[in-house]
N, C-alpha and C positions, 0 to 999 in steps of 0.2 A: 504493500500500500504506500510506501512511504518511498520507494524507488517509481510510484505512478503517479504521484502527488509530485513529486517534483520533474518528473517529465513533463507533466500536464504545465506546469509552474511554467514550465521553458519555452515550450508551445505560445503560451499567450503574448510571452515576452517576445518571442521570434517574429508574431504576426504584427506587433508594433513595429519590429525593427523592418519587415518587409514594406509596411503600408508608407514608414518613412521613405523608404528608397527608392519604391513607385512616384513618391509626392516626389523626389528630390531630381529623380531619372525622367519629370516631365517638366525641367524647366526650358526655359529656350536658350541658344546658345548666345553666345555673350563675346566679347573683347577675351578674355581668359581662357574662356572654354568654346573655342568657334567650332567645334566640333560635338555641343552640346553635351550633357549631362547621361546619356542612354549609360553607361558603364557604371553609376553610382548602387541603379540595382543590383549589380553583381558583384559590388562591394558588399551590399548591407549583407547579401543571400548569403558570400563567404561567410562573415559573422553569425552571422545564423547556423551555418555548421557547422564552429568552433565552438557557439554555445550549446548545439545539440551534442558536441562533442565530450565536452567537460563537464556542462550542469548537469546532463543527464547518465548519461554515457559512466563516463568514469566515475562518477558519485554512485550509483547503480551498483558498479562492480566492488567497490568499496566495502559499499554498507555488506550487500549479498555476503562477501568474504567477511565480513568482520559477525553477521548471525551466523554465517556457517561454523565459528570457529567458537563462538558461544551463542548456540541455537536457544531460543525461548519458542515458548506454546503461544500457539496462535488464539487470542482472546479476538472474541465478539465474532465469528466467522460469519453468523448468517449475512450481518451488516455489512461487513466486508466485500461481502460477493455481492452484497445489492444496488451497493455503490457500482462493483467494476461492472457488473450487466450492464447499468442503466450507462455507462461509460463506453463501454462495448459499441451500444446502440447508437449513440451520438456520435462515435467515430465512425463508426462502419457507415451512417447518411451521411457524414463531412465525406469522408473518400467517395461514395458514391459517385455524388456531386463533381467531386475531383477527377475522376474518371472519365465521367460524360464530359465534360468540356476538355482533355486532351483529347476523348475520339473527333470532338469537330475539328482541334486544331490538326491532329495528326494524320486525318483523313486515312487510306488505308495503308499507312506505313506500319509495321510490327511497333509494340510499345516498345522493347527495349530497343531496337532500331531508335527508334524516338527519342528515347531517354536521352541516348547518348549523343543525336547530333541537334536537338531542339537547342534552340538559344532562349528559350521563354525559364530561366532560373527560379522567377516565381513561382511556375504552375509545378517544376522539378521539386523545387524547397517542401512544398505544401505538399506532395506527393510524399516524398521522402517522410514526410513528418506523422501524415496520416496511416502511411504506412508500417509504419514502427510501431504506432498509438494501437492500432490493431492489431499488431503480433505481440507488443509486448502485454496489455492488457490480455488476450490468449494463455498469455505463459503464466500471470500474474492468478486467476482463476484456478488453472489447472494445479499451481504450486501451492494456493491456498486451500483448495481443495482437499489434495494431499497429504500437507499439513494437518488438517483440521480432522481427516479419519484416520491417520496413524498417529497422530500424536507427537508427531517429530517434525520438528522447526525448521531440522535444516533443508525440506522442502519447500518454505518460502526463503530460505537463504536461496535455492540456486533459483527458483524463478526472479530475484531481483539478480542474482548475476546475469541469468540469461537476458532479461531486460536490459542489463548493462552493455552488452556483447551486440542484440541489435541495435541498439543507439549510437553504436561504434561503428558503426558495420554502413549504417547508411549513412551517417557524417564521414564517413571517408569515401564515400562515394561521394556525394553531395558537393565536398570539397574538392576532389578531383576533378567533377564536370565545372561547375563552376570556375575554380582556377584557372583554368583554360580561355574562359572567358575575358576574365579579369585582365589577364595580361594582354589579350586583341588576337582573336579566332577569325578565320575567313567567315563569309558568309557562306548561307545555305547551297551544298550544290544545287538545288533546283536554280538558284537567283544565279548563279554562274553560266550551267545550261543554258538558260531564257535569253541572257545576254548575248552569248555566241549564236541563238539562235538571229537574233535581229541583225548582229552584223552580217550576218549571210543572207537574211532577206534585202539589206540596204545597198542599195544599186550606186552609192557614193565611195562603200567602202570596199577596199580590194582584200585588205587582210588583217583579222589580229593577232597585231605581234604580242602582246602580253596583256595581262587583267592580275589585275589585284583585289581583292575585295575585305572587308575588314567590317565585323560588327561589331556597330555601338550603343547597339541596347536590342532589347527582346525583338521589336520590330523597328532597327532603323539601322540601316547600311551607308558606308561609305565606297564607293569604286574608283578605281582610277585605272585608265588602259591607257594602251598605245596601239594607233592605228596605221595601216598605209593606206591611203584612199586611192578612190581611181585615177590614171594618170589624164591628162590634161585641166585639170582643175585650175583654177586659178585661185589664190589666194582667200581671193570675198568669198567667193563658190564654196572653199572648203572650211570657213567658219560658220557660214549657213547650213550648209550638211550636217556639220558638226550640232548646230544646234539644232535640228532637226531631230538627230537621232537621240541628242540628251531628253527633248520633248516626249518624244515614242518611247524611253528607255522608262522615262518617270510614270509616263501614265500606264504601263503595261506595269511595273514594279514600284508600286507606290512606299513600299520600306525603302529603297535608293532614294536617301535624304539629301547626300553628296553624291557629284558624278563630276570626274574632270576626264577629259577624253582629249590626249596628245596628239596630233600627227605628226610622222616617221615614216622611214624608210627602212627602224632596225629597230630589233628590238633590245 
């Protein structure tokens, strides 16, 4: 109880620090930040797995080890488990809920496919969180349970270890995908794809020599390429083109927030 009492603790505190980093990842860009704020969610979302890491996580594994080694009886068991049912229940609708809205965003990609290459850190953190809240409340049941017909404690010792162990399990996940981000991830291959496909439809452009692409928040991209256009253009010609295809580039890929588009002969 007292390894889900402070998971839960961490949980509410993680949804403050997210809802910050949403508020903070939607300002507009500035003289400082001309590349706008999109990466400060993937700041907060880090944090958020360092405290799923430590508040939950390793305090978890603590306590678990420390009743293991002097087990007590489990008092007041029926309330115990009335509490984690009704807890049960409220996690298992939060994930629900969590689930349906990656199937719209993930359309029909596999979820772990998803997991690993989505750039959305919030919808990942909340997953990750609701996911745990339901396995370890699972363990938390079953150890009390346990517990409370044999008469031996050290049954709810190893459900708060185990609890401890998922809460470690998906904060190092968590901080792994994220990390990635943090430091400046390519964009989605789909948004790469789309790109090459237009320059092959656009009758200005002969070739792309390279593309670079960089995400700066869950939905906002940066690009920059190089191009060789078709030859006899002239000058004016090939900054009209050019802005041409930035217009048709935006409006087919409305996350391309930035777009700088060179011409070259090399790449």
């Amino acid at each position: 109880m007292l390894a889900e009492t402070l998971h839960s603790s961490a949980d509410c505190s993680n949804q403050i620090l997210l809802l910050l980093g949403v508020k903070r990842a939607a300002k507009q860009p500035d003289v400082e930040h001309p590349l706008g704020y999109g990466r400060a969610l993937y700041f907060y979302s880090f944090i958020v797995a360092l405290l799923l890491f430590s508040g939950g996580g390793v305090f978890s594994i603590y306590e678990g080890l420390h009743k293991f080694i002097e087990p007590e009886p489990v008092e007041h068991a029926e309330v115990g488990l009335a509490i984690l049912v009704f807890s049960i229940c409220m996690e298992g609708w939060a994930t629900w809920g969590n689930i349906k809205e990656m199937k719209q965003r993930r359309g029909s990609t596999p979820l772990l496919k998803w997991l690993r290459q989505t750039k959305d850190s919030d919808l990942i953190v909340i997953f990750g969180e609701n996911s745990a809240a339901v396995m370890g409340l699972s363990m938390a049941i079953v150890a009390m349970l346990l517990a409370w017909r044999t008469g031996d404690g050290r049954f709810d010792a190893a459900g708060s270890i185990g609890i401890g162990v998922v809460l470690v399990a998906v904060a190092i996940f968590l901080g792994t995908e994220i990390n990635s981000l943090l430091i400046g991830e390519r964009a989605d291959p789909a948004v790469e794809l789309a790109v090459k496909t237009l320059v092959e439809k656009d009758p200005n452009v002969d070739t792309l020599l390279r593309l670079i692409t960089l995400q700066q928040g869950p939905r906002e991209v940066m690009l920059a390429m190089k191009v060789k256009m078709k030859a006899g253009l002239s000058g004016e010609e090939v900054v009209q083109a050019i802005n041409v295809f930035e217009r048709d580039l935006k409006k087919q890929l409305p996350e391309v927030r930035w777009c700088f588009v060179e011409p070259d002969d090399e790449a």
